[in-house]
N, C-alpha and C positions, 0 to 999 in steps of 0.2 A: 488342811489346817490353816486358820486363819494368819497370816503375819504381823497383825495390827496388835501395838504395846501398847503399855503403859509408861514405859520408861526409853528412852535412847539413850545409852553413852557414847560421846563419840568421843575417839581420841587417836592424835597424830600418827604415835608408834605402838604396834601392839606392846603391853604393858601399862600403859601411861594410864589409863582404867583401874589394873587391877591395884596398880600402886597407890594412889588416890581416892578410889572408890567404890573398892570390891566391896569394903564392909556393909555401908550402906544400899549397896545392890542385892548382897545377902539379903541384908535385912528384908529390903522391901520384897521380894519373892518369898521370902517366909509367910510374910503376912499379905498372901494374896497376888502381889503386880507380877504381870512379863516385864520380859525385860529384853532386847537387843542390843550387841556394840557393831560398833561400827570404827574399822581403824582408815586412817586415810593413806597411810602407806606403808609397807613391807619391814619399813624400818633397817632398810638396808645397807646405812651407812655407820650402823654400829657396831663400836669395834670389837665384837664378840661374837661367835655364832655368825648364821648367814639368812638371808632372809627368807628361803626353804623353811627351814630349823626354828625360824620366830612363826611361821605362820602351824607349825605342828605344834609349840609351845603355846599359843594365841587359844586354840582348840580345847588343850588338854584343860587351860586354865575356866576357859570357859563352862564345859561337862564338870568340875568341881564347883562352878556357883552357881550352875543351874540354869544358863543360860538357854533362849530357845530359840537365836538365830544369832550370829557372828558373819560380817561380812567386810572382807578388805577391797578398797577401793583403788589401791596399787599407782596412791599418785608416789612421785617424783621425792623421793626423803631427800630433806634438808635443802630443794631446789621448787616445789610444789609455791603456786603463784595464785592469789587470791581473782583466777580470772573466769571469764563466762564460761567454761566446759567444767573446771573444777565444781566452782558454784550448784550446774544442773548437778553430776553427778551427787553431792549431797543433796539436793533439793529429792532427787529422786529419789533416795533414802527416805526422808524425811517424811515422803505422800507415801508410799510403801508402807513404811510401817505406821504411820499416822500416829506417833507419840503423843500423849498429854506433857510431859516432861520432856527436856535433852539436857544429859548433862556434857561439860563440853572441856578442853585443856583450860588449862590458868590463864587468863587474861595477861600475864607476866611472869617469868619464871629466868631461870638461866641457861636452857634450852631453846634457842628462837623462834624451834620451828612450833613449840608451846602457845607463844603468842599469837603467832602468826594465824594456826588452825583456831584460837579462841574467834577470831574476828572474822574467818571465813566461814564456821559453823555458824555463829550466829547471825551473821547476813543472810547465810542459804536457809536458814529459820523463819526471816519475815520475808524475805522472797517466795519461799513456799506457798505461804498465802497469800499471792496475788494471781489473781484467775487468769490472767492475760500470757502469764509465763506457761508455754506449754509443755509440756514432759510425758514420756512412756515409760512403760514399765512392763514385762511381758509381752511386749506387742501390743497391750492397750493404752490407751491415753489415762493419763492420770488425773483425779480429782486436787485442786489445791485442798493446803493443809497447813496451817499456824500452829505449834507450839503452845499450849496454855504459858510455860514457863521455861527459860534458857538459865542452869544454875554455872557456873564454872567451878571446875573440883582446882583445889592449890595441890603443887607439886611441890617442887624444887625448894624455889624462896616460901619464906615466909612470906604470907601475906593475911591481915587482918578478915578473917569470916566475917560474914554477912549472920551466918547459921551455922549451926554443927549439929551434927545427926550422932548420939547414941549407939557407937556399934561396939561397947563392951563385951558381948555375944560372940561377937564375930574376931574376936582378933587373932586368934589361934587359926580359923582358916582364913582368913587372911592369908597372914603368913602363907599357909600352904599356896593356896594361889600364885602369890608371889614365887615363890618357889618352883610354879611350873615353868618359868622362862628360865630354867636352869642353864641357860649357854649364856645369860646376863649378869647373873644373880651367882653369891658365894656359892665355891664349889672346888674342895681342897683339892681335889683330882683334877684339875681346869688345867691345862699350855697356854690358856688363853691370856692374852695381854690384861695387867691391872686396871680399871676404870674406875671411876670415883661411886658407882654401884657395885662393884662386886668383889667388896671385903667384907666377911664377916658381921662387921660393928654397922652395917648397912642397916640390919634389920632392928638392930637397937634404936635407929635413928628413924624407922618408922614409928615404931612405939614410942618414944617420946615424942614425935609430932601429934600423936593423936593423945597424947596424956595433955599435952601442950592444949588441944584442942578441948578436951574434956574437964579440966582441974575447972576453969571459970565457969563454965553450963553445972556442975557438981556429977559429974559421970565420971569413972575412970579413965573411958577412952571412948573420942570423939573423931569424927571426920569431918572436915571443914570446908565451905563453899561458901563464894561471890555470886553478888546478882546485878544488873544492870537497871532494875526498876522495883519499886520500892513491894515489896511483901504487903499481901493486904489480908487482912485476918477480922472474919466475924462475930467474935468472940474473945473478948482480954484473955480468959482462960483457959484458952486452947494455946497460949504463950507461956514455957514454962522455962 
């Protein structure tokens, strides 16, 4: 079976994807795209669960939106360094599955390691297309491979969208998504220490970020992304 997408998501901790961008990941395999995530580490310094536990949770959530490949990269949580081995590892990624699209964490957020992986995906993006960088993959050498486009999903903070994608459809599994990192996420039965994710009114506060996102587009519920270069459209009315 071929590995080559349509879409990459990539993102720091397993979750950071489904929390920001499941809907629109929905969406687009409904109509047609692959799709891969890609997390860059185990996500093992959270205070929940352990990072066994996140990478069977990372799985389940994946088999719920349809995903047709999921792979963690097992850098360094909360200590991971925008350096040359990290770099290749996503570059390898990137020539592997040969994306049109990545989407990537929030260029800023209240999370660091957010930022931090914004700026390292997107380097290992136009790295990728440079033929002189050389990389394997299986044992063979790999073709370089550019990105048509790098969008960033927002998290945390608020931050003004570039775009917002339509996923009224999708908000109820959403949710459920959400829901499969049940060692993070509300859970009356939980010993586990309180975090500023895992009470209750948490998922209230997804759905108003995306009403947030959608009241101004006139959609109910919207998901929203940053871009680094400017959108170019051949058609006024293909802008709505």
């Amino acid at each position: 079976m071929s590995e080559t997408v349509d879409i990459l998501a990539i993102g720091v901790h397993p979750d950071d994807v489904e929390l920001s961008a499941s809907g629109t990941l929905m969406k687009q395999i409904e109509q047609g795209s692959s799709v891969a995530i890609v997390d860059l580490t185990r996500g093992e310094l959270g205070s929940r669960g352990s990072a066994a536990l996140r990478i069977e949770e990372a799985g389940r959530a994946a088999d719920i939106m349809g995903i047709s490949h999921r792979v963690n990269l097992g850098m360094e949580d909360g200590f991971f360094e925008a350096n040359t081995e990290n770099k290749r590892r996503i570059i390898e990624q990137i020539r592997r599955f040969r994306p049109k699209v990545v989407l990537a964490n929030a260029i800023h957020d209240r999370h660091p390691d957010h930022g931090r992986a914004a700026k390292l995906t997107s380097d290992a993006c136009f790295l990728a297309g440079l033929r002189k960088i050389e990389t394997s993959w299986d044992g063979k050498p790999q073709e370089h491979h550019r990105p048509e486009a790098v969008y960033h999903y927002i998290q945390d903070y608020y931050l003004e969208p570039d775009f917002v994608v339509d996923v009224t459809d999708y908000v109820d599994r959403k949710i459920e998504v959400i829901k499969a990192f049940s060692s993070q996420f509300y859970d009356p039965l939980s010993k586990e220490p309180a975090t500023p994710i895992s009470g209750e009114d948490f998922f209230d506060f997804i759905k108003s970020r995306m009403r947030n996102f959608g009241r101004p587009a006139g959609v109910p519920f919207a998901e929203g992304f940053t871009r680094s270069r400017y959108l170019r459209v051949d058609d006024l009315f293909d802008l709505k």
